[in-house]
N, C-alpha and C positions, 0 to 999 in steps of 0.2 A: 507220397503218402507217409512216407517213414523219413525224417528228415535228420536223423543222428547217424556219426560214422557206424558202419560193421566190418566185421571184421578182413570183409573186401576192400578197403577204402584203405586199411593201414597196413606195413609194412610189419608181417609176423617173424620174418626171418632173423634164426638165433635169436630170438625174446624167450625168457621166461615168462609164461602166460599162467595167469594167475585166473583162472575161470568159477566164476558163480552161478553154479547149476540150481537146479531143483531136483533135489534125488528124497523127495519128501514121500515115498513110495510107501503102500502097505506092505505090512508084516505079518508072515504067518508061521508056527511050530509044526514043525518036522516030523515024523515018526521017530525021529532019534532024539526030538525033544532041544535041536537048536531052532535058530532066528533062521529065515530065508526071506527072501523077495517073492510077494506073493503075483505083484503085475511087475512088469518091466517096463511099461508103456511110458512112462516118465524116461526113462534111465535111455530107450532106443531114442525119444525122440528129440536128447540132447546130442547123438552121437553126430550128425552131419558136424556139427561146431567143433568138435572135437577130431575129425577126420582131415577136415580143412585147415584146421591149426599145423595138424601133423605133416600133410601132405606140401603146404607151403612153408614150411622150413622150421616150427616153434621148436626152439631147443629143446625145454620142458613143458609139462602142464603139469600146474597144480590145481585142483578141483575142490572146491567149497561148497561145502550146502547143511542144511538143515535136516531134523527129522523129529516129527509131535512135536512136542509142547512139553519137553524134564524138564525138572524144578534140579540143575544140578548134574550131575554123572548119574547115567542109566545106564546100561549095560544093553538092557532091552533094545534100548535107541541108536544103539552103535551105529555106524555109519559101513562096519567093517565087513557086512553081508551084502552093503549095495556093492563094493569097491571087487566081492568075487564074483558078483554078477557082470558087475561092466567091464571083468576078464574075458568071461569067456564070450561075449559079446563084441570082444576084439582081440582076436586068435592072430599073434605075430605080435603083438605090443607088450610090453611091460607095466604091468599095472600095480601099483605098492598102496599102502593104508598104512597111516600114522595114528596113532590113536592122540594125540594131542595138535592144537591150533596152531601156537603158536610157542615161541620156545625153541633150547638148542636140540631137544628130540628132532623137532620138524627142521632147523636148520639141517640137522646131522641125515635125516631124510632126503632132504633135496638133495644136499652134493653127494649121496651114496646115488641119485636116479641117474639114470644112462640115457644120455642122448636119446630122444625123441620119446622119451617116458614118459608116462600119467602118474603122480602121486595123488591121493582123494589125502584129504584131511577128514579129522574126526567130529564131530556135529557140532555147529556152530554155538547151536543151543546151551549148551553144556555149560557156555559163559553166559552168566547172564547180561554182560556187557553186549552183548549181542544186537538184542531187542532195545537194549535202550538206545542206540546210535553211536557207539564210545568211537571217538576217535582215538582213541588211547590203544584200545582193541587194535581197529584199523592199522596203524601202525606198526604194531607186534606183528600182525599176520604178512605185512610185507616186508619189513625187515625180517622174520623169521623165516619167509619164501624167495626172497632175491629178486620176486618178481619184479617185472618192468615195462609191462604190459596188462591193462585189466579188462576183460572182458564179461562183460555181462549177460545171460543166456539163461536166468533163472526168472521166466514172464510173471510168473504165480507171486513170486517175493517182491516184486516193483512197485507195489504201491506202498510199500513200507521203508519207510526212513531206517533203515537197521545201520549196525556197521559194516556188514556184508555189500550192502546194495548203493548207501549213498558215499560215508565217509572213508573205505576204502577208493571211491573211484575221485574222490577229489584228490588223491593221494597220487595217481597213476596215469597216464593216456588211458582214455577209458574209452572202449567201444560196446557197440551190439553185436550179439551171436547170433545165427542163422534163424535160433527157434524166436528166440525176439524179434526178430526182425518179421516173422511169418505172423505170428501172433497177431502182433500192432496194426502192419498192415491189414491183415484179414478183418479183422473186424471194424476198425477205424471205416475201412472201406464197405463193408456192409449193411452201414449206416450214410456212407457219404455217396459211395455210386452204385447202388445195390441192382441185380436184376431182377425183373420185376416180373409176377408180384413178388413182392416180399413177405412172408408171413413169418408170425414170431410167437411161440410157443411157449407159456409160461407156466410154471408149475410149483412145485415145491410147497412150504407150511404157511408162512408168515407173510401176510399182505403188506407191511412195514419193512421188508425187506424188497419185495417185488413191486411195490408201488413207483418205485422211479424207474425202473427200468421199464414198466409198462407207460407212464409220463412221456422216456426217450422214444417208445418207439411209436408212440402215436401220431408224430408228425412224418415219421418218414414209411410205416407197414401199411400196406396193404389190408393186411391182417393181422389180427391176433386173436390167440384161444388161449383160455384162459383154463386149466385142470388143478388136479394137486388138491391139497386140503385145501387151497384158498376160496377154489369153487367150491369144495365140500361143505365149509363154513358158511357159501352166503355170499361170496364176491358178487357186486352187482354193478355195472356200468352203464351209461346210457349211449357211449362212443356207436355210431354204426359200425366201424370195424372190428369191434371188440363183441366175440363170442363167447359164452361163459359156456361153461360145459353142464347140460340142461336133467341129465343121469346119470343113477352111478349105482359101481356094485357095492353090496352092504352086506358084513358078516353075521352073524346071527343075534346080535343087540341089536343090531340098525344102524350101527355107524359105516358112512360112506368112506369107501378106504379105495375105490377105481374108478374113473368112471366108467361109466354105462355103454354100453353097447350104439347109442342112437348118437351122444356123444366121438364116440369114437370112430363112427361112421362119417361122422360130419366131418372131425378132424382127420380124416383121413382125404378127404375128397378136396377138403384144402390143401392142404400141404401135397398132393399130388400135380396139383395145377399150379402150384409154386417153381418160380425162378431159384430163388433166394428162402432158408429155411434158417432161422437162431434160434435154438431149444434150449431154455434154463430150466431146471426144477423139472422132478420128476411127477408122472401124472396120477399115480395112484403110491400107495406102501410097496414100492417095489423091492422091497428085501423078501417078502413073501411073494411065493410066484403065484399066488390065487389071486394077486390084486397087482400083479406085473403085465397085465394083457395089453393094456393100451400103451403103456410106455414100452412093451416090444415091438408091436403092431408097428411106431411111428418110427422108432430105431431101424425096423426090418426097411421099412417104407424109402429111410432116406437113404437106409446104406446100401441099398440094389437100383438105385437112381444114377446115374453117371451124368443127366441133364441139368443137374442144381448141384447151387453150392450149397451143403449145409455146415453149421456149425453148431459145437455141440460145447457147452457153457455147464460148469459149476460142477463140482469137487460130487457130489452125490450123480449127479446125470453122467457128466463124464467116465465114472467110474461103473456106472449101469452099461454105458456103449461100449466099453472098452470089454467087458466083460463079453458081451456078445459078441464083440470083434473076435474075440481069444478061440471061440467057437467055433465061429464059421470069418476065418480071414477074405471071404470073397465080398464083405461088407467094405466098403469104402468112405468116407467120408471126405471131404476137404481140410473138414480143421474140426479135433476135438483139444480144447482146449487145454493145455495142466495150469490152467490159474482159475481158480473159481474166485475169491475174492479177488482178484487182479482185471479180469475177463467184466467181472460186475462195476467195476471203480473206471478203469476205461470206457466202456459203454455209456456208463452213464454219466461223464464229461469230469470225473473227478481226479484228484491230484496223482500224477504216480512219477513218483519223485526217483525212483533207482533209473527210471528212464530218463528224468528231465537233467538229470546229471551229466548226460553222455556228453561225448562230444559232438556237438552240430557238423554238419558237413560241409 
């Protein structure tokens, strides 16, 4: 199912490993009025790749990633709050933060790190050579890190041709990190040998966005429901498998912002009888919890389930489950995604090039 090396397959010992996370994490102000990490959920579920680096011999890590979308140097955006979070999240190691990419600061970083140390670099973004794919970049950042191993473990940034994702790894032996590898697999396979039934949960605003992915899953679900403003607007199908969600609750103008009770009943009674569960898009305005009922209802549904696998899709839904997870840890899932646009581009048979770079096995 995953046919590129990981970081099982290559020989880590004494490499400088040079790793491309996603530490693309929200942000939230402090009562002292600094930056903090508001989820870690990103940040924990890079740590396996980074433990097993350690553990089999990686002389250094250097750790790469992004954060928003600056026009430039943000201060807001620093990288330098995730890098005291993934301190104390690994008690015994030495964790350092460079505020610059590339350059003799970040040379002068690396040979000041000790043996079996993590360095984080400062947000990729910052250059805007970044996004555009420079190989010019690429090469500063390994000549500035000595690296000599590249690993890739950031699923959410792989369909992006960046300089991070493709043109550093032509530059390096490049492999897969654990969370990549979980990723691809999972889903790749949810779609290829799924247990049945399968049902698949679609939600969110825009029908132009959800239309292909409901396209992909109609030859292989069982089921699907369809919520979210897309039913709220009007979605209509003729697929027998394809349930639209038939009510909903409405604030005191009339607009539909959850669905309905008899909806949610229904969706409940499927996805109970479900093998196999993909949840994209949320089903009602869940930022307000007067129209967050059915989208916790199905979140509670799968995360006290241990008989299915679910998966949970896209940067808004993802970030709904995870919140709930933070509440009550005895929710479980199989796989909540950290790549919404990544998670959507894979499903639906499209390019993702930070992975097609790797090396085959």
């Amino acid at each position: 199912m995953f046919e590129k090396k990981t970081v099982r397959d290559v020989d880590v010992k004494d490499q400088v490993v040079l790793v491309r996370t996603d530490y693309n994490v929200p942000l939230a102000v402090t009562d002292e009025g600094k930056m903090a990490v508001a989820s870690d959920f990103r940040i924990r579920e890079g740590l396996p790749t980074i433990k097993y680096l350690l553990e089999n011999g990686a002389k250094k890590l250097i750790l790469m990633s992004h954060m928003g979308r600056p026009e430039g140097k943000d201060e807001k955006l620093s990288l330098r709050v995730v890098a005291e979070t993934l301190a104390g999240l690994l008690p015994g190691s030495t964790v350092n933060f460079v505020d610059e990419v590339t350059g003799l600061e970040v040379k002068a970083a690396v040979e000041e790190l000790p043996e079996r140390g993590i360095l984080l670099l400062e947000n990729l973004r910052f250059d805007k050579r970044e996004k555009e794919g420079s190989e010019e970049l690429a090469k500063e950042i390994v000549e500035a890190t000595g690296a000599t191993l590249f690993v890739q473990d950031g699923f959410a940034v792989t369909h992006r041709a960046h300089a991070s994702t493709v043109a550093v790894a032509k530059l390096l032996p490049a492999a897969a990190g654990l969370l990549l590898e979980k990723e691809v697999t999972m889903l790749r396979g949810a779609l290829a040998e799924p247990e049945r039934p399968l049902v698949a949960v679609i939600g969110g605003a825009k029908v132009a966005d959800k239309q292909p992915l409901i396209d992909r899953f109609l030859p292989v679900a069982d089921r699907i429901i369809i919520g979210g403003k897309i039913a709220a607007d009007g979605y209509e199908s003729d697929h027998a498998q394809i349930y639209v969600a038939e009510d909903f609750d409405t604030d005191g103008e009339g607009a539909r912002l959850d669905i309905g009770p008899i909806a949610t009943a229904k969706m409940a009674g499927m996805v109970s009888g479900a093998k196999t569960v993909i949840w994209n898009g949320l089903l009602g305005k869940a930022e307000d919890p007067a129209y967050a009922t059915s989208s916790t209802i199905l979140a509670k549904i799968l995360g006290e389930r241990d008989d299915e696998t679910s998966i949970i899709l896209g940067g808004d839904t993802s970030g709904f489950v995870e919140g709930l997870y933070m509440e009550d840890p005895s929710l479980t899932y199989s796989l909540i995604s950290t790549g919404g646009g990544a998670a959507l581009e894979l499903l639906a048979g499209g390019e993702m090039p930070g992975v097609e770079v790797l090396e085959g096995k």
